[in-house]
Backbone as JSON Lines, residues from 0, in Angstrom:
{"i":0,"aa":"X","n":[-2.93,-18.6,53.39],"ca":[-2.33,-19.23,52.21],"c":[-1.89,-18.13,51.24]}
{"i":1,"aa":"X","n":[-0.93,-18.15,50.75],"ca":[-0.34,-17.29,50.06],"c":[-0.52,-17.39,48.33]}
{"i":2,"aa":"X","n":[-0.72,-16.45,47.86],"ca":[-1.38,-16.11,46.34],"c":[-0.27,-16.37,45.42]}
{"i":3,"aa":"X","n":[-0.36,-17.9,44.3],"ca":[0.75,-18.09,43.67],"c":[0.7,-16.69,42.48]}
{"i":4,"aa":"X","n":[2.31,-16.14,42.04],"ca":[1.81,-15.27,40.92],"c":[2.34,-16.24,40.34]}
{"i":5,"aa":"X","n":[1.75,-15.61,38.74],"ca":[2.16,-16.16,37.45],"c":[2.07,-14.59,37.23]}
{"i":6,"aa":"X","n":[2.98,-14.93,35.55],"ca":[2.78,-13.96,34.38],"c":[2.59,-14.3,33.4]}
{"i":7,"aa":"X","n":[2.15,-13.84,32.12],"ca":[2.21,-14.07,30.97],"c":[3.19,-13.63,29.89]}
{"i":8,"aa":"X","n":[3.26,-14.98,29.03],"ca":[4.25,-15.13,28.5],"c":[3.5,-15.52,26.87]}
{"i":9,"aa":"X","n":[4.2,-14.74,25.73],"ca":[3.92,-15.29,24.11],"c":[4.83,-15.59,23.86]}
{"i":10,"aa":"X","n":[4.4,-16.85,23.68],"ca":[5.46,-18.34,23.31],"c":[5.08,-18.21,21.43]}
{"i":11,"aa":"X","n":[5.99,-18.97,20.74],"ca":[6.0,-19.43,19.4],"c":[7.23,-20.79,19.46]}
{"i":12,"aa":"X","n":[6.51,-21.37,18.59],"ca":[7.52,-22.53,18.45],"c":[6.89,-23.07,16.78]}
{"i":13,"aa":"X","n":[7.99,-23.69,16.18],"ca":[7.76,-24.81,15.03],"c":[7.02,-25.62,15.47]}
{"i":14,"aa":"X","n":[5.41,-25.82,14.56],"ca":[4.16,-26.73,15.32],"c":[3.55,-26.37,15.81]}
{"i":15,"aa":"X","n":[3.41,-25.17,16.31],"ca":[2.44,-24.4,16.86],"c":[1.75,-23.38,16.12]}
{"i":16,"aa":"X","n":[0.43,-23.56,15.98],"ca":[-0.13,-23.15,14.93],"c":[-0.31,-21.5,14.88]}
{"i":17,"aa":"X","n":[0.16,-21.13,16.01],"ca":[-0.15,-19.23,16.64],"c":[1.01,-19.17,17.74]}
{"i":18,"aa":"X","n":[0.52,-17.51,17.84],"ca":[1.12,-16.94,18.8],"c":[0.61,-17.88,19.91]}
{"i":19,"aa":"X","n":[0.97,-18.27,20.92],"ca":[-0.06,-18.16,22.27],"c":[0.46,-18.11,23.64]}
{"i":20,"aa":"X","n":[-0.07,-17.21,24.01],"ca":[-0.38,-16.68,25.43],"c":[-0.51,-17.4,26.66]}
{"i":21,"aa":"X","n":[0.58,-17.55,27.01],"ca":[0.73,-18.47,28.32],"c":[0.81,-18.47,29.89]}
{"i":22,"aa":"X","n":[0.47,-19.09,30.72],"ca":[0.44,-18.58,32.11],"c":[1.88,-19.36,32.75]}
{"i":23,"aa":"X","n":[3.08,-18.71,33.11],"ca":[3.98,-19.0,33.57],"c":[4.18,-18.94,35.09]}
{"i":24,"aa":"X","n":[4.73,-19.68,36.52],"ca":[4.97,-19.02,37.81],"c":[6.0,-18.16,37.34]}
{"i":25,"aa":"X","n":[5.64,-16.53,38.55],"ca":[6.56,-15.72,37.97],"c":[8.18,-16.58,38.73]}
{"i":26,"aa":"X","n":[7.85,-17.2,39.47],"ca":[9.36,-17.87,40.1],"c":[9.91,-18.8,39.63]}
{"i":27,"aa":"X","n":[9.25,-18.93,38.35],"ca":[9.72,-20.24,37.38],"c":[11.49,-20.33,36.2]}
{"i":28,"aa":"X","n":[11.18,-21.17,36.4],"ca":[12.67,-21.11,35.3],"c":[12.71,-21.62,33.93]}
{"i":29,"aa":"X","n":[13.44,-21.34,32.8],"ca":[13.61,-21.2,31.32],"c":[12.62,-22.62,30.78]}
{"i":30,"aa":"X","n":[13.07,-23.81,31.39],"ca":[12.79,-25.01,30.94],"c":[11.51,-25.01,31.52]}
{"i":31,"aa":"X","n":[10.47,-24.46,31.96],"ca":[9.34,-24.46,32.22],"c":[8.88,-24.43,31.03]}
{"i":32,"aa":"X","n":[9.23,-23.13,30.04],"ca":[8.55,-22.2,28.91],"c":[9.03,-23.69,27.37]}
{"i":33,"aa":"X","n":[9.59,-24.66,27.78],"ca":[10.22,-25.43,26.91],"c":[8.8,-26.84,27.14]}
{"i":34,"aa":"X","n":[8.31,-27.0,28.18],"ca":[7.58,-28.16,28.79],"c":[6.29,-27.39,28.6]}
{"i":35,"aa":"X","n":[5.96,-26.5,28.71],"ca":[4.67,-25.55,27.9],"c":[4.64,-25.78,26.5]}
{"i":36,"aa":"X","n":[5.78,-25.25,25.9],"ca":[5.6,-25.67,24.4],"c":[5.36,-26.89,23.57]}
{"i":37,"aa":"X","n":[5.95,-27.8,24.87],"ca":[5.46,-29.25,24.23],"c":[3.96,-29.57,23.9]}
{"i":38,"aa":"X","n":[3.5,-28.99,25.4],"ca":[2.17,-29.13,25.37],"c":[1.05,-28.49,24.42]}
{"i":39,"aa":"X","n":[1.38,-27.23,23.92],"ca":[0.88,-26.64,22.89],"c":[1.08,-26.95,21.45]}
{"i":40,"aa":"X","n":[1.88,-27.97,21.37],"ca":[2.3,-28.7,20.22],"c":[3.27,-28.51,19.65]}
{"i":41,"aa":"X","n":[4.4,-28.4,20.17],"ca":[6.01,-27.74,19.27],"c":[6.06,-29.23,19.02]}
{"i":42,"aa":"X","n":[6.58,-29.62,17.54],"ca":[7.1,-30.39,17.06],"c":[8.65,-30.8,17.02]}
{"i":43,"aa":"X","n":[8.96,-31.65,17.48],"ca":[10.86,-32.18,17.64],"c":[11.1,-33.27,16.82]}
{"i":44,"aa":"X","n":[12.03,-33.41,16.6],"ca":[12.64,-34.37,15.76],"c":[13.23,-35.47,16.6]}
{"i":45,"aa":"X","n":[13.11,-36.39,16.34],"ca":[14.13,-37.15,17.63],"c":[15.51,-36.83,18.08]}
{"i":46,"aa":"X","n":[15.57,-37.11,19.26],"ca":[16.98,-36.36,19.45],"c":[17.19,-35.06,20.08]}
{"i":47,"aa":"X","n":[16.42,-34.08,19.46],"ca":[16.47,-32.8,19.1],"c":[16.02,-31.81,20.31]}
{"i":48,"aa":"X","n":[17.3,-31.65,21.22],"ca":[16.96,-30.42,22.55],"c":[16.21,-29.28,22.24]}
{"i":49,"aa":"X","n":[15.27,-28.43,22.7],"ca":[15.08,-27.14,22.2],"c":[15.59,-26.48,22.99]}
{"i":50,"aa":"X","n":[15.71,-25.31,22.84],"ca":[15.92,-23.85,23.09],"c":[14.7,-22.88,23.24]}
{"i":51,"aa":"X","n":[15.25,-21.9,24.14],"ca":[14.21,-20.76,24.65],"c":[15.32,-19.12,23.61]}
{"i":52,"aa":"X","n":[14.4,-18.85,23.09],"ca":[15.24,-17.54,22.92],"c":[14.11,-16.27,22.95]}
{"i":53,"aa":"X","n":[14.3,-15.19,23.59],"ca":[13.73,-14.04,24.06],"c":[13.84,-13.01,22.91]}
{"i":54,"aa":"X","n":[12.71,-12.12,22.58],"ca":[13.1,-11.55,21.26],"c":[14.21,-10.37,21.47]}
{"i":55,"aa":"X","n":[14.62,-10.33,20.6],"ca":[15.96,-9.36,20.06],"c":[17.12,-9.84,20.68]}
{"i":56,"aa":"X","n":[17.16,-11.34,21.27],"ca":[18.63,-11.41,21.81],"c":[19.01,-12.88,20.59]}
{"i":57,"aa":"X","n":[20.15,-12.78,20.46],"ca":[21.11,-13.55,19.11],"c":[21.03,-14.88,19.97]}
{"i":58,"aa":"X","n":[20.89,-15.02,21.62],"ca":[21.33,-16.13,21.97],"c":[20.49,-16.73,22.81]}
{"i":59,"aa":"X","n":[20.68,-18.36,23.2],"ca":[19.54,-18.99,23.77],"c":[19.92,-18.88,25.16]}
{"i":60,"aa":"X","n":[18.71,-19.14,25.69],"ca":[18.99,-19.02,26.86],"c":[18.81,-19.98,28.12]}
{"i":61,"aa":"X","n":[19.59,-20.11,29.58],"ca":[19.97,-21.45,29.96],"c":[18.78,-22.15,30.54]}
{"i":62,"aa":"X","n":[18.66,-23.41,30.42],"ca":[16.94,-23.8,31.09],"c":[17.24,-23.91,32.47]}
{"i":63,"aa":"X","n":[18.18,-23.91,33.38],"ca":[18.0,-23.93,34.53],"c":[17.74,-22.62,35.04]}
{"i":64,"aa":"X","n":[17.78,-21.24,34.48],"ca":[17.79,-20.0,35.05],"c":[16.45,-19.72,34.96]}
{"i":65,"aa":"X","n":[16.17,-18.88,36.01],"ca":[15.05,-18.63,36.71],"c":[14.59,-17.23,35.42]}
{"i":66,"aa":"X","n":[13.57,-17.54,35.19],"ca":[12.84,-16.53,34.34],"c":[12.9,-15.06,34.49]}
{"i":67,"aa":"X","n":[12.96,-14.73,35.87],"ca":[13.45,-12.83,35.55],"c":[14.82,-12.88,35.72]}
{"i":68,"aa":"X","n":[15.88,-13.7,36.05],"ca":[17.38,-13.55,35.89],"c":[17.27,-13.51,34.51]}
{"i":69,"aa":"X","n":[16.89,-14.46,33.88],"ca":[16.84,-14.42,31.99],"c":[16.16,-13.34,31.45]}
{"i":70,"aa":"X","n":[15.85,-12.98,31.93],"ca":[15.19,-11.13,31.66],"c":[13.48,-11.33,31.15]}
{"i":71,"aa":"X","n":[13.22,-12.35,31.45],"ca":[11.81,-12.51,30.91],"c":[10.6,-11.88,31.66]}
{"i":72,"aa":"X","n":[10.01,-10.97,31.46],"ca":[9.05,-10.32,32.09],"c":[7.2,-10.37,31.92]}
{"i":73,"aa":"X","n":[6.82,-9.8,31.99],"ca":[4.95,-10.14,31.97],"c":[5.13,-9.88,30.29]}
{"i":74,"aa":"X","n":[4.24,-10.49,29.34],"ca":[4.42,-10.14,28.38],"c":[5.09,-10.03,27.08]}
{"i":75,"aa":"X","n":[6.56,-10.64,27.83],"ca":[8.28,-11.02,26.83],"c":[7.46,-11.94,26.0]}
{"i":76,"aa":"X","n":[8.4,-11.87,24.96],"ca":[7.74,-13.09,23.49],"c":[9.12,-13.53,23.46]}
{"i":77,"aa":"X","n":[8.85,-15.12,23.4],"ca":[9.79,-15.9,23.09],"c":[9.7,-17.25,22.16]}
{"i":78,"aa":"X","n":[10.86,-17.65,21.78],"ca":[10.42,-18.3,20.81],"c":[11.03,-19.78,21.35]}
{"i":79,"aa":"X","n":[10.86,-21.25,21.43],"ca":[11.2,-22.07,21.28],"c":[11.01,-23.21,20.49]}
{"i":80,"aa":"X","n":[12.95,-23.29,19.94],"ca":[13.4,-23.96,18.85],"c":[14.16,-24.83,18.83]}
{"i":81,"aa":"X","n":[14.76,-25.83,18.29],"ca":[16.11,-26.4,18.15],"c":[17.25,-26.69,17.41]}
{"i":82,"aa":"X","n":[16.58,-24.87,16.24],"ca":[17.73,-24.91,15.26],"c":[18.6,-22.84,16.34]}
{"i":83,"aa":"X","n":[19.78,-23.34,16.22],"ca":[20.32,-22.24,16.74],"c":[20.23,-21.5,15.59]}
{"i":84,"aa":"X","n":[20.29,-21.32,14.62],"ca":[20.11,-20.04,13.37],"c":[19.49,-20.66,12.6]}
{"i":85,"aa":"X","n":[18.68,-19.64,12.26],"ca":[17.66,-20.36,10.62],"c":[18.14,-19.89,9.67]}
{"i":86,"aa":"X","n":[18.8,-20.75,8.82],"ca":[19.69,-19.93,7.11],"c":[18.63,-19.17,6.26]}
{"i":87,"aa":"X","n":[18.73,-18.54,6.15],"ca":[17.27,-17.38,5.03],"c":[18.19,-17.22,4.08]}
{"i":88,"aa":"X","n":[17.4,-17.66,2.73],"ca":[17.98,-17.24,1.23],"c":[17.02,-16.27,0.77]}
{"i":89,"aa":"X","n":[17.16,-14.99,0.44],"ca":[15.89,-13.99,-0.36],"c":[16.64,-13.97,-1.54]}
{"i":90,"aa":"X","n":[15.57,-14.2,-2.7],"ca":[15.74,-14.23,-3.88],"c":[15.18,-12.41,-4.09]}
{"i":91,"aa":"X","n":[16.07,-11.84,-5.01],"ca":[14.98,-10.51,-5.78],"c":[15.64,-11.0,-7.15]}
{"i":92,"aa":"X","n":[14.83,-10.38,-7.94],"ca":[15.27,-10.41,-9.47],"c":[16.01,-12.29,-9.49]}
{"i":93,"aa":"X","n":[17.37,-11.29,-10.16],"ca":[17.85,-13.13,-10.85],"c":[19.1,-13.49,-9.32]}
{"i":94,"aa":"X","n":[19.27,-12.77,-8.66],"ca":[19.89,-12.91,-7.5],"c":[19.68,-13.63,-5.7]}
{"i":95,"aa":"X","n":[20.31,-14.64,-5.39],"ca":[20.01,-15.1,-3.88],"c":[20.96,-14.15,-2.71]}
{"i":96,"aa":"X","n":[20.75,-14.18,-2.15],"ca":[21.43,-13.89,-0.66],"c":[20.98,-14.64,0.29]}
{"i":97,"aa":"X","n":[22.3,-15.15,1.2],"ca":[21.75,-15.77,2.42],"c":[22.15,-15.01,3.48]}
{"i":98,"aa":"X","n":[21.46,-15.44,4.61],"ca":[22.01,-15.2,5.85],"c":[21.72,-15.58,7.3]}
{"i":99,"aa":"X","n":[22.31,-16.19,8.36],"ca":[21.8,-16.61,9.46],"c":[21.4,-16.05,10.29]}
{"i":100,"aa":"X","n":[19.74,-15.97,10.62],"ca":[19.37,-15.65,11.81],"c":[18.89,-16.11,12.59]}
{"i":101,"aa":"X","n":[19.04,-15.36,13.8],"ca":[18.26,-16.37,15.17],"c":[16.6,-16.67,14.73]}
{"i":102,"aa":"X","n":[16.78,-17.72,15.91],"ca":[15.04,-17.71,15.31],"c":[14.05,-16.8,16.0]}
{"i":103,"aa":"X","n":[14.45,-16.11,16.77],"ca":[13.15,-14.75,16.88],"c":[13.63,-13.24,16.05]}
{"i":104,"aa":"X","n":[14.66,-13.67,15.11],"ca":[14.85,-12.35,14.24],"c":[13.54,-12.58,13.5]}
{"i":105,"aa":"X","n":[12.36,-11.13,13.23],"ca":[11.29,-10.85,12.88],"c":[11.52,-10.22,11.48]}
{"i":106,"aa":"X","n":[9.94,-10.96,10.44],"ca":[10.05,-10.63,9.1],"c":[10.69,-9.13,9.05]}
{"i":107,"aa":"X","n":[10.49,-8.29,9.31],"ca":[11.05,-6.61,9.79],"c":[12.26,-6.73,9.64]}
{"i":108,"aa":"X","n":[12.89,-7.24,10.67],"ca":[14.0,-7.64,10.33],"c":[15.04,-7.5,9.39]}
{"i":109,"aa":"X","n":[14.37,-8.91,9.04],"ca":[15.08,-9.8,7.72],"c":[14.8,-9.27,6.65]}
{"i":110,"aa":"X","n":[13.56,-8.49,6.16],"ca":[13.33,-7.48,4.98],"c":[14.48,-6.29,5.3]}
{"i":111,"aa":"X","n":[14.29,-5.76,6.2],"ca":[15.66,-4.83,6.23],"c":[16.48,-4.95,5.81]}
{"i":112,"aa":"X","n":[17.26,-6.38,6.35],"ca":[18.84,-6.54,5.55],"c":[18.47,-7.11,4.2]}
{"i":113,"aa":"X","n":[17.31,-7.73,4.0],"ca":[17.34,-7.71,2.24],"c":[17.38,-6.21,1.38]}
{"i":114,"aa":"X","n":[17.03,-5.46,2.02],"ca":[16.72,-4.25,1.42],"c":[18.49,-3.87,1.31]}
{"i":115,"aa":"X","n":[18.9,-3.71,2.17],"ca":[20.07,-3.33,2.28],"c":[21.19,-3.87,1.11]}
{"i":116,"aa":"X","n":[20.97,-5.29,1.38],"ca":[21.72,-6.42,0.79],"c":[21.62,-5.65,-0.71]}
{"i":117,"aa":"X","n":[20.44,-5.72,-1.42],"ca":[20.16,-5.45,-2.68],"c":[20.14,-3.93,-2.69]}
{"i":118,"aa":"X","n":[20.47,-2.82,-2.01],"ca":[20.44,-1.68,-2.61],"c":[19.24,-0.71,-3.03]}
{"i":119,"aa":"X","n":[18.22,-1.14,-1.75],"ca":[16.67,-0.74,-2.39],"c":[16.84,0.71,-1.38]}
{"i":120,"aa":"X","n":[16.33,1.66,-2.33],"ca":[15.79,2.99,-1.75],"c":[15.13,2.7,-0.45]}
{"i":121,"aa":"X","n":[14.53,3.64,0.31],"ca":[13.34,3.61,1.46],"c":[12.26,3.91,0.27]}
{"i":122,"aa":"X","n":[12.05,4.36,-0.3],"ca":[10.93,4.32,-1.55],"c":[10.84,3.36,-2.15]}
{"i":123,"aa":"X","n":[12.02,2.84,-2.66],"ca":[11.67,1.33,-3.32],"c":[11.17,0.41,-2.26]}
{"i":124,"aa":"X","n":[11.89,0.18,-1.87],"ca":[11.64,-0.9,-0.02],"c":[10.8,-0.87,-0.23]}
{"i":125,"aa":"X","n":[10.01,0.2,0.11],"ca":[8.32,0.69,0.51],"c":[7.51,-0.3,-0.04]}
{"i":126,"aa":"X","n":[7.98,-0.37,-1.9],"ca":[7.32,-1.18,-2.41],"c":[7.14,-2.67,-3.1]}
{"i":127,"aa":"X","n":[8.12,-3.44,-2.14],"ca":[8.3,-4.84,-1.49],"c":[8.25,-5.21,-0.32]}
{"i":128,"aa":"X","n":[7.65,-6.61,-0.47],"ca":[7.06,-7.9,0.48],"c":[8.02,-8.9,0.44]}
{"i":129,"aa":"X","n":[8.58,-9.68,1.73],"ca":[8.71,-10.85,1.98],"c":[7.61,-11.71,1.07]}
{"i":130,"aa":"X","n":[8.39,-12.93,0.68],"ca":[7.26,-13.57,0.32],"c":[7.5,-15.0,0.27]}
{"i":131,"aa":"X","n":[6.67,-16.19,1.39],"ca":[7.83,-17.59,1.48],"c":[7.41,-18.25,-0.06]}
{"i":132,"aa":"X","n":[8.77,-18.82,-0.33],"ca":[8.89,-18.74,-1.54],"c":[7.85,-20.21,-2.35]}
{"i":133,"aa":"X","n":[7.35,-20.4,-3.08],"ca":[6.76,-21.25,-4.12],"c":[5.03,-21.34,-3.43]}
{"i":134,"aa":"X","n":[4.72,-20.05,-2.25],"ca":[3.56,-19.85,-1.8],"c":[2.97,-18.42,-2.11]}
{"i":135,"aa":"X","n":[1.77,-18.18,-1.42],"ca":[1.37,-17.02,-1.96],"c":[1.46,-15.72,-0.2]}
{"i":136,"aa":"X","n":[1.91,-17.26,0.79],"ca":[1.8,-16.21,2.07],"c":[2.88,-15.02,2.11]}
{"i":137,"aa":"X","n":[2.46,-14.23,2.57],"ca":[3.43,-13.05,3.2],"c":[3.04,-13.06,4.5]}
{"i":138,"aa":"X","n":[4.26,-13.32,5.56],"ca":[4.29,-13.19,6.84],"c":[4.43,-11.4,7.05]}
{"i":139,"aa":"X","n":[3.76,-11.37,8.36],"ca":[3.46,-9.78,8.77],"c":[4.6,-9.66,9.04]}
{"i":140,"aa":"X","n":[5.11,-8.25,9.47],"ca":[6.45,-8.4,9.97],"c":[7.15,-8.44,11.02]}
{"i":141,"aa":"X","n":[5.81,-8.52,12.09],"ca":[6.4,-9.04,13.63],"c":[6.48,-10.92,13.72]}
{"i":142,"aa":"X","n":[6.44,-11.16,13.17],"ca":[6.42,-12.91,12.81],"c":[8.11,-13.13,13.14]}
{"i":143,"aa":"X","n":[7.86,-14.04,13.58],"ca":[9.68,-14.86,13.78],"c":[9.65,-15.82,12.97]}
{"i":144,"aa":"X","n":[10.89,-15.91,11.98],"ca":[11.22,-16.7,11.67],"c":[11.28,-17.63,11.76]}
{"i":145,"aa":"X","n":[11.65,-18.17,13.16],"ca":[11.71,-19.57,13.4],"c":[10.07,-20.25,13.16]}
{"i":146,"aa":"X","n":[9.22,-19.39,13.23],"ca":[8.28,-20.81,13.48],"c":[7.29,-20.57,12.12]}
{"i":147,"aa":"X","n":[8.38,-20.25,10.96],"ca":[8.16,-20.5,9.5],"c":[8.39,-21.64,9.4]}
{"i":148,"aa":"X","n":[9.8,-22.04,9.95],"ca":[10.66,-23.25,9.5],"c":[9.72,-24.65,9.69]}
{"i":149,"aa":"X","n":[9.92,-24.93,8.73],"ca":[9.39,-27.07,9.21],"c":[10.23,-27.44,10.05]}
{"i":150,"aa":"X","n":[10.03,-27.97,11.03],"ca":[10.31,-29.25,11.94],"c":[11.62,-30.15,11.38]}
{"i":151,"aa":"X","n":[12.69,-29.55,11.5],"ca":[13.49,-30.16,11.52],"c":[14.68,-29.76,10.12]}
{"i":152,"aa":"X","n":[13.77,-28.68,9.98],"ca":[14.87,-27.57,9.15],"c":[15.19,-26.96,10.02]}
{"i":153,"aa":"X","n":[16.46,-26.23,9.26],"ca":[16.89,-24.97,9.86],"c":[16.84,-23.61,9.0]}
{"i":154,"aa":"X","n":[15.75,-23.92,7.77],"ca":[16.15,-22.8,6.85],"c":[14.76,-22.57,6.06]}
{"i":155,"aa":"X","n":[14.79,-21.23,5.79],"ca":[13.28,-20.61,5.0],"c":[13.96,-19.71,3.74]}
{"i":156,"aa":"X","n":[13.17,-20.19,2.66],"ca":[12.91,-19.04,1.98],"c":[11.98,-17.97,1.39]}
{"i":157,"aa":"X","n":[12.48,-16.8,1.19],"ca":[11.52,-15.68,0.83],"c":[11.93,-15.33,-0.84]}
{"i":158,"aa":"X","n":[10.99,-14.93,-1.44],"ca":[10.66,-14.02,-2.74],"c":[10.29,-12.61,-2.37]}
{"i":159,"aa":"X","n":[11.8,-11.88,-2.72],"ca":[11.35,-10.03,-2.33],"c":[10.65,-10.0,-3.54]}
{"i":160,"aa":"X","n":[9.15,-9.64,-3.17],"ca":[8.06,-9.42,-4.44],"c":[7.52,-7.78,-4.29]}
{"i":161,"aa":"X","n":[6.73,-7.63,-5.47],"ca":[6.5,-6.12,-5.69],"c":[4.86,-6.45,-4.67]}
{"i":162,"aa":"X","n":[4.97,-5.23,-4.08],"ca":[3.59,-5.51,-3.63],"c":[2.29,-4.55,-4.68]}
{"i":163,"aa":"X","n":[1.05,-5.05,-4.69],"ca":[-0.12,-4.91,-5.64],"c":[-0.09,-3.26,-5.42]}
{"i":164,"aa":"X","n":[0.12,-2.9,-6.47],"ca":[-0.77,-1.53,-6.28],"c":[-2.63,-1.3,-6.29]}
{"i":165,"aa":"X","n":[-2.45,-0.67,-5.59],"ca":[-4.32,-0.41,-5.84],"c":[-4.2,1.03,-6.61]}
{"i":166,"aa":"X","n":[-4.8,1.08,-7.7],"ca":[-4.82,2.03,-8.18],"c":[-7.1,2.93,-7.84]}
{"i":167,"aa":"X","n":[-6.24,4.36,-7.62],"ca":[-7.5,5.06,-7.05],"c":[-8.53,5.55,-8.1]}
């Protein structure tokens, strides 16, 4: 009898309360990683297809394709969603900016182009945080976006805040 493989796979989805770590067949295909997420609790809206997207790629990817044609390997983090871009507004000072990103663009990221957006030094940068806005969380900055969003948004916002100094 022959030894099924699997690999592992870190899934995120809207509704799912964590990262988590999943056992995939490695001969499996996209819409597998979509019927996992159900089960771990991704939340849908009625209606509402999800999507598989693999980190650092802008685009989703097809559920009939077989998991290493889609480039997914032992370990890949992916995110499944069913908003194709999440709109991000960062407020600094008296100013908004928006902008659309996929939903596995990471807080890292998206602080980057705020930094940019607004004109912050690498020294200043240094000393601002993401921050979702009318809360006190700051997401780390390997966090995806997408699974900030509520269930049936497509959009988050952040407060670029000063972060605490500790003084020595």
């Amino acid at each position: 009898m022959e030894e099924k493989h699997e690999m592992e796979v870190f899934l995120q989805g809207p509704g799912m309360a964590r990262l988590a770590l999943i056992k995939v067949p490695a001969d499996g295909k996209v819409q597998d990683l979509i019927e996992i997420a159900k089960e771990k609790g991704l939340k849908l809206e009625d209606g509402q297809t999800p999507q598989v997207w693999m980190e650092d790629k802008d685009d989703p990817l097809t559920p009939d394709q077989p998991l290493k044609i889609a480039g997914i390997q032992s370990r890949s983090r992916v995110q499944v969603h069913t908003c194709p871009r999440i709109h991000v507004t960062v407020n600094f000072q008296s100013r908004s900016e928006d902008h659309p990103f996929s939903p596995v663009a990471t807080i890292r990221t998206i602080k980057q182009w705020a930094d940019k957006k607004y004109g912050l030094s690498e020294v200043d940068a240094s000393e601002y945080a993401l921050q979702v806005c009318g809360m006190s969380d700051r997401p780390a900055d390997d966090i995806q976006v997408g699974s900030l969003v509520q269930p049936g948004q497509c959009q988050v916002c952040f407060d670029l805040v000063a972060k605490q100094r500790v003084e020595g």
